[in-house]
C-alpha positions as CSV (number, residue, x, y, z in Angstrom):
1,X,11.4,-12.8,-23.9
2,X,12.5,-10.0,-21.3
3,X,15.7,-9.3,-19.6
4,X,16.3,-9.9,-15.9
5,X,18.5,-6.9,-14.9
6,X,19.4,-5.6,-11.2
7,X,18.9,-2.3,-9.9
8,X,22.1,-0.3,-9.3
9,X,20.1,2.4,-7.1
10,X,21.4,0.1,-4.3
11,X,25.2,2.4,-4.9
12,X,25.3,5.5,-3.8
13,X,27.3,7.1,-7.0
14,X,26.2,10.2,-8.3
15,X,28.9,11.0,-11.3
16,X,30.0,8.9,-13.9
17,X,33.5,8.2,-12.2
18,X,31.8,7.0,-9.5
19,X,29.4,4.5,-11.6
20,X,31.8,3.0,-13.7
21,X,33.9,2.4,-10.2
22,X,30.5,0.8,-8.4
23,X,30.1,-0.8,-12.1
24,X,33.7,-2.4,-11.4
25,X,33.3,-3.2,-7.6
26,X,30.1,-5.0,-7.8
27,X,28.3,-5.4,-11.3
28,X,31.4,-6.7,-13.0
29,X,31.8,-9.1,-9.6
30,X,28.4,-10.1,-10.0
31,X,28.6,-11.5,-13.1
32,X,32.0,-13.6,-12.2
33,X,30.0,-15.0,-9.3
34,X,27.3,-16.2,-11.8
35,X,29.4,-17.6,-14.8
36,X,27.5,-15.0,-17.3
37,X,28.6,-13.9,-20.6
38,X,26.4,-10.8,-19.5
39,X,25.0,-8.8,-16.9
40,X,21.7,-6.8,-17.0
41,X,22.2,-4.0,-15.1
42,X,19.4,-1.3,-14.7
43,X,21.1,1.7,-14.0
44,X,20.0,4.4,-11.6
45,X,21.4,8.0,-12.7
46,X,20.7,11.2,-10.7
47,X,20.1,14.1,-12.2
48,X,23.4,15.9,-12.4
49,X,24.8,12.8,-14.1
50,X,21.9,12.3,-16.6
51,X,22.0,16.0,-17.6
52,X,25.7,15.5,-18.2
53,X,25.6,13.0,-20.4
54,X,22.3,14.2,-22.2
55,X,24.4,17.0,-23.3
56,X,27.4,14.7,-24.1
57,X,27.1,12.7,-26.8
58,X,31.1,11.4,-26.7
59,X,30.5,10.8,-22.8
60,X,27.3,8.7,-23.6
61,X,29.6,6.5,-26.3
62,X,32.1,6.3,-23.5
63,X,29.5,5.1,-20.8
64,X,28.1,2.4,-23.6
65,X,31.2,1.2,-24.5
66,X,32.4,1.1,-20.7
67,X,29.5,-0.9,-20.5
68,X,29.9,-3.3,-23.0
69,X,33.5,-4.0,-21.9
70,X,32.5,-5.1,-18.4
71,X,30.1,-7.6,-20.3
72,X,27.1,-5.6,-19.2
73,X,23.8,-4.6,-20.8
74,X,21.0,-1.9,-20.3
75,X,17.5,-1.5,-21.3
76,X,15.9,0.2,-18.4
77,X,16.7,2.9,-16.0
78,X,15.5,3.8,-12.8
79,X,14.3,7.6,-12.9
80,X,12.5,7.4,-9.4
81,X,15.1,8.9,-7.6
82,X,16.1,12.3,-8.3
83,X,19.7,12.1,-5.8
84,X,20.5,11.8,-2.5
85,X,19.6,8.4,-2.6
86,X,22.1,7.4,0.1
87,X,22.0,10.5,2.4
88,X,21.6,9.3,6.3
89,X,17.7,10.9,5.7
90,X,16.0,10.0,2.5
91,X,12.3,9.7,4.0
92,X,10.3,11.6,2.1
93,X,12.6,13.7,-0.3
94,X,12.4,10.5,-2.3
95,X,9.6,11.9,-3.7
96,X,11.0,15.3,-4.8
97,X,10.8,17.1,-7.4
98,X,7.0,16.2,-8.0
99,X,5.7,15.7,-11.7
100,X,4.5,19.5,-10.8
101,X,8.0,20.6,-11.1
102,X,10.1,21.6,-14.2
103,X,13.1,19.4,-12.7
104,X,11.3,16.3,-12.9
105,X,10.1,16.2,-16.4
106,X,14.0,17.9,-17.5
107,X,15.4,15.0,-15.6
108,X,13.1,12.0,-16.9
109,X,13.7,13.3,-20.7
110,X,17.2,13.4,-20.3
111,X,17.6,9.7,-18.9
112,X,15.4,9.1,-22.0
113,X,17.9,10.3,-24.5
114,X,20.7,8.7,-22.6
115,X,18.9,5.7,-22.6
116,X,18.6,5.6,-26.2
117,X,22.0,6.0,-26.4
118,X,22.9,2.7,-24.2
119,X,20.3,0.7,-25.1
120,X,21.7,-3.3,-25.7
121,X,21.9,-4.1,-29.7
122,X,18.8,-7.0,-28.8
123,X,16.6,-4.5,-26.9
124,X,13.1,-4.5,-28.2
125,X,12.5,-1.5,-26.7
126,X,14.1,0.8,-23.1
127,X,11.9,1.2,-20.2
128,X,12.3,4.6,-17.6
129,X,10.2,4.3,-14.4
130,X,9.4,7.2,-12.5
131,X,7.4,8.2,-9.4
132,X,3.8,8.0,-8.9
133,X,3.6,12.0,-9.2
134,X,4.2,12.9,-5.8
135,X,3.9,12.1,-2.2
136,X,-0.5,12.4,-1.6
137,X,0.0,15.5,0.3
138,X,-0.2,18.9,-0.9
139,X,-1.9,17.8,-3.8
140,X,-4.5,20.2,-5.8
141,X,-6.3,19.9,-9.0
142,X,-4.2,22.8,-10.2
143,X,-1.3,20.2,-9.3
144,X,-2.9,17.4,-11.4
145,X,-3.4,19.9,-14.6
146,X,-0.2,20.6,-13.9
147,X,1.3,17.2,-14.0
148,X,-0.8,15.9,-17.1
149,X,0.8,18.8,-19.0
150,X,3.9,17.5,-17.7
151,X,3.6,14.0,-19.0
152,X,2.2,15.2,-22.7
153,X,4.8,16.8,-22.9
154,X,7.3,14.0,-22.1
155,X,5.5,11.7,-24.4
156,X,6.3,13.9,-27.0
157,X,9.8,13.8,-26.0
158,X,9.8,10.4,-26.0
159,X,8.1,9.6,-29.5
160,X,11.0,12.1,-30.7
161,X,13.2,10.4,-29.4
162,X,12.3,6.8,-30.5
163,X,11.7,8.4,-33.7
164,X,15.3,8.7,-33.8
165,X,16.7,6.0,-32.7
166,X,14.2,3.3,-34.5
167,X,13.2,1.6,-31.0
168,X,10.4,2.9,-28.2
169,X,11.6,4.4,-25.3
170,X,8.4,4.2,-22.6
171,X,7.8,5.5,-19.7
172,X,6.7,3.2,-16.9
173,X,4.5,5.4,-13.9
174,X,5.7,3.3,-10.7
175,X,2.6,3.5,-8.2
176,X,3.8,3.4,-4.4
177,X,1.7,3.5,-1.1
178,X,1.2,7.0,0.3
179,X,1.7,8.6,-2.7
180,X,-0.7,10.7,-5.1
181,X,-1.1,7.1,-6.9
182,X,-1.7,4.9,-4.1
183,X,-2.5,1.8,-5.7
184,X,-2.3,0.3,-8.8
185,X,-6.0,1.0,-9.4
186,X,-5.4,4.6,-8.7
187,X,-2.6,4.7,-11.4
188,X,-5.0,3.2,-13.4
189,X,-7.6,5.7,-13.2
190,X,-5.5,8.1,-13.7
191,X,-3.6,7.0,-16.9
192,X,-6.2,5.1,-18.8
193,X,-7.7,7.2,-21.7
194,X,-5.4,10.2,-21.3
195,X,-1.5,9.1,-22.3
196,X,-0.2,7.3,-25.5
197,X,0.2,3.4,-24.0
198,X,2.8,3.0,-27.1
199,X,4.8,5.2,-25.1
200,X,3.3,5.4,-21.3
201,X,2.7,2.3,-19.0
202,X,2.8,0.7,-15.7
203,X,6.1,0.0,-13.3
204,X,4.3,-2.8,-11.2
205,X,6.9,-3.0,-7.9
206,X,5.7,-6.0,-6.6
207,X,6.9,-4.9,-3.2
208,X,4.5,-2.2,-3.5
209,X,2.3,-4.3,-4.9
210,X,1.8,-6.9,-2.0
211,X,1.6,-3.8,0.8
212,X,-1.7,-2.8,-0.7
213,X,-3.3,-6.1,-0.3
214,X,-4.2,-6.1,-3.7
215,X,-4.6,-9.8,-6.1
216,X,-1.4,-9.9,-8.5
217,X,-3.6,-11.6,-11.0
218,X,-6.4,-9.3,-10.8
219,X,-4.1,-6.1,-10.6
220,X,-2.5,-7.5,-14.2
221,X,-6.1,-8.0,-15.5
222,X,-7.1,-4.7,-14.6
223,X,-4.6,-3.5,-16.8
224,X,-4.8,-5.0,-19.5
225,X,-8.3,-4.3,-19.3
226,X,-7.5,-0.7,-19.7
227,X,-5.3,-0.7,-22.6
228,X,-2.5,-0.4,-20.2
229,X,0.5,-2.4,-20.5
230,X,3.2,-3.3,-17.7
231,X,6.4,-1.9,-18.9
232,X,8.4,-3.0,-16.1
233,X,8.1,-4.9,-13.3
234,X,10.6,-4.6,-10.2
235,X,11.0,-7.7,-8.6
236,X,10.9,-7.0,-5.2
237,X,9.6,-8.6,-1.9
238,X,7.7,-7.0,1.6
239,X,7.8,-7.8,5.1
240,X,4.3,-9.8,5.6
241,X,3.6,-9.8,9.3
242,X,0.7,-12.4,10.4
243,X,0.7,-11.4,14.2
244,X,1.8,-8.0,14.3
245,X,0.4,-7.7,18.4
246,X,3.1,-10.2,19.2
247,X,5.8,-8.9,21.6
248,X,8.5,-11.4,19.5
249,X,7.0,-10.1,16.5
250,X,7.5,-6.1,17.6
251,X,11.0,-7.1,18.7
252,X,11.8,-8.2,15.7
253,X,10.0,-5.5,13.9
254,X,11.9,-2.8,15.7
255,X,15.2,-4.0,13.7
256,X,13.6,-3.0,10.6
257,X,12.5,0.6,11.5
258,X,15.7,2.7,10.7
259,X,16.2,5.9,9.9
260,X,17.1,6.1,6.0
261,X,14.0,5.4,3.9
262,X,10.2,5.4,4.7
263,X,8.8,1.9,5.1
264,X,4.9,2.2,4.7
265,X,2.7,-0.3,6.2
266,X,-1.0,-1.4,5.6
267,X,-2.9,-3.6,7.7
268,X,-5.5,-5.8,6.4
269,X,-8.9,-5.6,8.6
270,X,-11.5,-8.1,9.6
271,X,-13.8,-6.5,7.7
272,X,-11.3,-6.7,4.3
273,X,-10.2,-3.3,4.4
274,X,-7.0,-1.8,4.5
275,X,-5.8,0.5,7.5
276,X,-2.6,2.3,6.6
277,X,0.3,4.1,8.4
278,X,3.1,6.2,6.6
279,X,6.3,4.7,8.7
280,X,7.3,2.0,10.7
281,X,7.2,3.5,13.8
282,X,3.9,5.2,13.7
283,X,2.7,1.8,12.7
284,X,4.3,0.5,15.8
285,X,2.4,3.3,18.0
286,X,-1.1,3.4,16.4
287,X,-2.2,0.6,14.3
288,X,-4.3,-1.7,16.0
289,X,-2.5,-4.6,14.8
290,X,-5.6,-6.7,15.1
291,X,-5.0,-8.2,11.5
292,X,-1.6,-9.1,9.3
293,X,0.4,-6.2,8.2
294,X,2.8,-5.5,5.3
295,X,5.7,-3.6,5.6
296,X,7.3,-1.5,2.6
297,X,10.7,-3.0,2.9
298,X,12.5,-4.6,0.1
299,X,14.0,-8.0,1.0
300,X,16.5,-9.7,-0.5
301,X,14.4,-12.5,-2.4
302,X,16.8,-15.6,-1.9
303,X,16.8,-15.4,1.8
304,X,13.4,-15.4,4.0
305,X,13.7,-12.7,7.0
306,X,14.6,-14.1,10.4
307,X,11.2,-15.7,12.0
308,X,8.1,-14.8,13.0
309,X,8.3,-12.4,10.1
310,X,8.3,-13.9,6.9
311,X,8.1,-12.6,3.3
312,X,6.0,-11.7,-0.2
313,X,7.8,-13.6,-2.8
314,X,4.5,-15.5,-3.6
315,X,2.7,-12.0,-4.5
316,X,6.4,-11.4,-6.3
317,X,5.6,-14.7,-8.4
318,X,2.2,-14.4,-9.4
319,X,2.3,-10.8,-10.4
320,X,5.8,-11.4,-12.7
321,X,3.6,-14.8,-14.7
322,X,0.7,-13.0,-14.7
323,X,2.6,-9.5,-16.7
324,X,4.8,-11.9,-18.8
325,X,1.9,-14.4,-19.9
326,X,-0.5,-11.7,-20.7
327,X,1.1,-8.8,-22.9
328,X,2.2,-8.3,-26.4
329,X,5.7,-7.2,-25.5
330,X,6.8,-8.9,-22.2
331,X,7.7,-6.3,-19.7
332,X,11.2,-5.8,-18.6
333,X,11.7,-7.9,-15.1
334,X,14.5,-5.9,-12.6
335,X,15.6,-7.0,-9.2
336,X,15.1,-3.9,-6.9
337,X,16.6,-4.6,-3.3
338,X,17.9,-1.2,-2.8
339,X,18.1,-1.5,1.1
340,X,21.0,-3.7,1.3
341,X,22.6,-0.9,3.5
342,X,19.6,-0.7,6.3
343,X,18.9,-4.4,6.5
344,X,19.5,-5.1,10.3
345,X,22.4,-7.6,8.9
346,X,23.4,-5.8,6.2
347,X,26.6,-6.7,4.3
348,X,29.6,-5.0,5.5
349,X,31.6,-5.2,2.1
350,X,31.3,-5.2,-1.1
351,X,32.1,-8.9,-1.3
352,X,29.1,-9.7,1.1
353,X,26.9,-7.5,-1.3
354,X,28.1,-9.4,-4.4
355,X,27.2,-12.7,-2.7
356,X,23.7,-11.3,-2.0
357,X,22.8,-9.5,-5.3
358,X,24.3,-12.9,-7.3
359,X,21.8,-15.3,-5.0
360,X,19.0,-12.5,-5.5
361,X,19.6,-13.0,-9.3
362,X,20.2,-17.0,-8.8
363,X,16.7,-17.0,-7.4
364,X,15.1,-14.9,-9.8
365,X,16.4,-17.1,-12.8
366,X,15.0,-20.2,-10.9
367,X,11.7,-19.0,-10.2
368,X,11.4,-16.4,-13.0
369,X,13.0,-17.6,-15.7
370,X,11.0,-20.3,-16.7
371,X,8.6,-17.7,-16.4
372,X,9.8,-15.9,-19.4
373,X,12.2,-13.7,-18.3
374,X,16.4,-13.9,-19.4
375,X,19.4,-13.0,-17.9
């Protein structure tokens, strides 16, 4: 079976002081609110941090046995984000550095020797997702040379160090709409035949997921079909918007369109195709809205969004029993609401955002537990 962990890229922390006090304020809370004997806790650690503690091996046995005291456990990080995560503009910088770039493959093998380092005793293996190589735009074939080379050599990195440590560490390429790997299909085509699937898989964000329009079932088939496996799966839920032309929709659209994070949306057409805009409010201004829409916007899974807007958690479902039922080594299953902060009634303290992350996880036990996932 597969842990159930939650995402801590939804705290702004960027040293380890500031972790373990986040850990304190909400993880350790968290855990209270559900009666658990342990947490699973996926950490997010930007860059500075991560190269710290690469470097550190008595700071990594500190941050471990931090861990372990607050009850918590790790197999997977989040290597997406590079930092900045909470600055008042995140938008596209998400994104940066590129797989093209010397700082992104420094920064992904140093969460991979840390993760080694913190992995829990009963941890199969430890999972690191990452971008989806870039945003789409520049992108050259020098750039995709570029990042291939990038990713061998990370691979080697990572047989090294699982190698050392007597468990896989793997590598789990997170596709994302907009970017270089668009789709599923597109990360796909791009991965199959060309990296080591021991050690290089698939993050399937079901949030992402369910913007493209694409069939869970058939998107997990696909890989498999390729020799690919999905090493992680962030369980995570999109704005579906069946009337987008309606004024009451639009209004309550308009609460959703702030200023932090980009929130891609793809509209399905009559004719089964999928029409696309890179924000909110350009989807506002210039898609037709003629057919249903999907908004990149993680919502929290336990609670629907306020009507006439509703939300993916079917799409979440099917794709998290479809990657648990059909591979060797379940995939492990993280909770990813990381806009908490931007949700039009977003928590104003951290007791508020305990409440929400412990239903998130109540919810997820209920309806992907028996799926084959653990707390």
């Amino acid at each position: 079976m597969t842990v159930l962990s939650y995402c801590t890229n939804v705290h702004p922390a960027e040293d380890l002081d500031g972790i373990l006090d986040q850990l304190d304020r909400y993880a350790g809370p968290v855990r209270a609110e559900l009666g658990a004997d342990r947490l699973g806790v996926g950490l997010w650690l930007a860059a500075p941090v991560a190269e710290a503690l690469a470097h550190d091996r008595a700071a990594r046995t500190r941050l471990r046995a931090e861990l372990s005291a607050r009850g918590l456990a790790v197999v997977t990080l989040n290597a997406f984000p590079y930092g900045g995560f909470h600055d008042q503009v995140v938008k596209h910088r998400v994104y940066r550095p590129r797989w093209t770039d010397p700082r992104r493959l420094r920064y992904t093998a140093n969460c991979a020797v840390v993760l080694a380092d913190l992995l829990a005793e009963d941890a199969g293996f430890g999972s690191i997702s990452t971008l989806p190589l870039g945003w789409r735009e520049p992108w050259s074939p020098s750039d995709d040379t570029i990042a291939r080379l990038a990713l061998d050599e990370l691979t080697q990195t990572l047989r090294e160090v699982s190698a050392r440590h007597g468990r896989p560490i793997r590598l789990a390429v997170e596709p994302e709409p907009g970017c270089v790997l668009d789709t599923v299909a597109d990360a796909v085509g791009w991965l199959a035949g060309r990296v080591d699937p021991a050690h290089v898989g698939l993050c399937l964000d079901t949030c992402h997921l369910a913007v493209s329009f694409a069939d869970p079932e058939q998107t997990v088939a696909r890989i498999r079909a390729a020799g690919l496996d999905v090493v992680k799966v962030q369980a995570s839920a999109a704005l579906h918007v069946a009337e987008p032309a309606s004024q009451p929709v639009r209004a309550a659209l308009a609460g959703f369109a702030e200023p932090r994070y980009l929130h891609q949306v793809r509209e399905r057409a009559e004719d089964g195709g999928v029409l696309a805009a890179d924000d909110l409010p350009e989807a506002l201004a210039a898609l037709p809205a003629a057919g249903p829409w999907r908004v990149h916007f993680h919502v929290p899974l336990h609670a629907a969004p306020p009507a006439p807007l509703s939300a993916t958690t079917d799409v979440l479902t099917s794709a998290t029993a479809a990657a648990l039922s059909t591979s060797d080594q379940p995939p492990h299953v993280e909770v990813e609401t990381y806009t908490w902060p931007v949700l039009p009634s977003s928590p104003e303290g951290g007791t508020d955002l305990v409440a929400g992350i412990a239903a998130e996880l109540r919810w997820a036990e209920t309806h992907l537990v028996a799926q084959g996932a653990r707390p």
